[in-house]
One Martini backbone bead per residue (centre of mass of N, CA, C, O) as a GRO file, in nm:
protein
   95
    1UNK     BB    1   4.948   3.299  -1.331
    2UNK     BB    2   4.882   3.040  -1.178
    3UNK     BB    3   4.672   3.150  -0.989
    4UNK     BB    4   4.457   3.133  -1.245
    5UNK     BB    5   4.483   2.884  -1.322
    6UNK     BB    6   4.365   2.734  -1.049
    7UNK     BB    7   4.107   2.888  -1.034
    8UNK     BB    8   3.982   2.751  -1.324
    9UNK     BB    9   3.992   2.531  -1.265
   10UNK     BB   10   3.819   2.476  -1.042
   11UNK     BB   11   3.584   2.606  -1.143
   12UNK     BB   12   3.516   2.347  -1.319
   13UNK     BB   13   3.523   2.147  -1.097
   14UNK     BB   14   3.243   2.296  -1.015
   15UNK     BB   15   3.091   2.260  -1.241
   16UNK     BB   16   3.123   1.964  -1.331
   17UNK     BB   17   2.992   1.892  -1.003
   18UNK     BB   18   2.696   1.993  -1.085
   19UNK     BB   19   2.633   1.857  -1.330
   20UNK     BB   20   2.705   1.570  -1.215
   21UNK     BB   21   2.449   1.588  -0.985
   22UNK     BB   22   2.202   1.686  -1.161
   23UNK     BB   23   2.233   1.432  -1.378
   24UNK     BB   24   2.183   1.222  -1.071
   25UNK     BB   25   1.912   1.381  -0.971
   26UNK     BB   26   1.684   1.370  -1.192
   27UNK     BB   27   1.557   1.120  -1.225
   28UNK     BB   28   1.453   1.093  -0.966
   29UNK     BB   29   1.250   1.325  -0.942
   30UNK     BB   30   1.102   1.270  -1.227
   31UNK     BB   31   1.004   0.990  -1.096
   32UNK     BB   32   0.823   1.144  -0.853
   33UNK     BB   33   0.655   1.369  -1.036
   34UNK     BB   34   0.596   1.172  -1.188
   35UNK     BB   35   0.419   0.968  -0.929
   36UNK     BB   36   0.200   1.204  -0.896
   37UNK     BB   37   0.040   1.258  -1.151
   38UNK     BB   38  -0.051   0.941  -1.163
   39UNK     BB   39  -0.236   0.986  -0.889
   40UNK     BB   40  -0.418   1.191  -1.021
   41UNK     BB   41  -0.533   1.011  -1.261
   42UNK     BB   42  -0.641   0.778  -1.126
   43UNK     BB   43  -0.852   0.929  -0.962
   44UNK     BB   44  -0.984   1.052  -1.198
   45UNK     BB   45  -1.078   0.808  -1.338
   46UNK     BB   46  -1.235   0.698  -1.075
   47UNK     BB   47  -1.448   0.937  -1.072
   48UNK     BB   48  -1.566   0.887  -1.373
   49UNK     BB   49  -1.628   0.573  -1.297
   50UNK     BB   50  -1.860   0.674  -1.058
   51UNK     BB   51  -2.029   0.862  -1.207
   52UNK     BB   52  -2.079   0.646  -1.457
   53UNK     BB   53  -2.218   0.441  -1.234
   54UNK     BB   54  -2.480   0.582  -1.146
   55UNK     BB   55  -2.632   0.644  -1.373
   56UNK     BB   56  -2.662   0.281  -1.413
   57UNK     BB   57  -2.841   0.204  -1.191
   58UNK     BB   58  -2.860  -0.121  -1.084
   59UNK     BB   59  -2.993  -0.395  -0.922
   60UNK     BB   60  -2.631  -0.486  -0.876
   61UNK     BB   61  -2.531  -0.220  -0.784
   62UNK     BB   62  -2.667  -0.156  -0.529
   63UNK     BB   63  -2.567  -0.424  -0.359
   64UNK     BB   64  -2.297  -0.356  -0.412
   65UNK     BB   65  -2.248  -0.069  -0.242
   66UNK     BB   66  -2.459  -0.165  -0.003
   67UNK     BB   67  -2.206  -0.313   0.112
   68UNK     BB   68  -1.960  -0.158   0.100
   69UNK     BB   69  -2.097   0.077   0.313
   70UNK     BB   70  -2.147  -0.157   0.542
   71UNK     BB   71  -1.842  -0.225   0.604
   72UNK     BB   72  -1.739   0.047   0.628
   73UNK     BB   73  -1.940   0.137   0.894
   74UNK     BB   74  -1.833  -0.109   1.061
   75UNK     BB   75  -1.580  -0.028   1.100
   76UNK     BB   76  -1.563   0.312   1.153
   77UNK     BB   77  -1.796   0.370   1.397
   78UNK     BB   78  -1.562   0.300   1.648
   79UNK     BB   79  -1.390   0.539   1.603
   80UNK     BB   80  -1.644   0.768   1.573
   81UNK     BB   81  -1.694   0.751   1.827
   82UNK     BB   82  -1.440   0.812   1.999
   83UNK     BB   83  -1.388   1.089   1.893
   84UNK     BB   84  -1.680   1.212   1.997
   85UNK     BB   85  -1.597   1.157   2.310
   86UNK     BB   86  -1.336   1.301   2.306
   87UNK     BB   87  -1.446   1.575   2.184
   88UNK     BB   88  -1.656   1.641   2.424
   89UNK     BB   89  -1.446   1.635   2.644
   90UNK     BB   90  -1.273   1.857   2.580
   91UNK     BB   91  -1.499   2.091   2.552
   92UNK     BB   92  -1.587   2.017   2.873
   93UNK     BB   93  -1.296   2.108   2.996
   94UNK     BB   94  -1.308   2.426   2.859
   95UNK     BB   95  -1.565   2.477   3.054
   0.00000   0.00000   0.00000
C-alpha cells in the first residue's frame, strides 16, 4: 500500500510540474506568435497603402517614388552586378 502511495504523489508532482512549466511558457508563445501575425498584418497595411498612393499618382508622388527607386538601384547596382559576375564565373568553371 505505501508504494502505490508514493507511486500516486509523484504521478501529481509530475503532472502538477508539466502544468506548471506550460502555464510559465504561454505567454512567452502567445507573444512570439502574436508578434508573428502583427507583421503580417502590418505588411498588409503597407501593400494596400501602397496601391491606394499610386491609383492617384500626383506628379508629386512620381518624384517621391522616382527619388527613392534611384537611391535604392544605386546601392544595390554594385551588388546585383557583383553576383551576376560571380555567377557567370560558376557556370563558366561548370562547363
Amino acid at each position: 500500500m505505501d508504494f502505490y502511495k508514493k507511486a500516486v504523489v509523484i504521478f501529481l508532482l509530475v503532472v502538477f510540474s508539466f502544468i506548471l512549466m506550460i502555464k510559465l511558457v504561454e505567454p512567452v508563445i502567445e507573444n512570439q506568435l502574436s508578434n508573428i501575425f502583427a507583421d503580417k498584418k502590418v505588411s498588409k497595411k503597407l501593400s494596400k497603402e501602397l496601391i491606394n498612393s499610386t491609383e492617384d499618382f500626383t506628379p508629386e508622388k512620381r518624384e517621391f517614388y522616382k527619388n527613392i527607386i534611384k537611391k535604392l538601384y544605386i546601392k544595390w547596382k554594385p551588388l546585383i552586378d557583383e553576383a551576376i559576375t560571380e555567377g557567370q564565373k560558376e557556370i563558366d568553371s561548370k562547363n
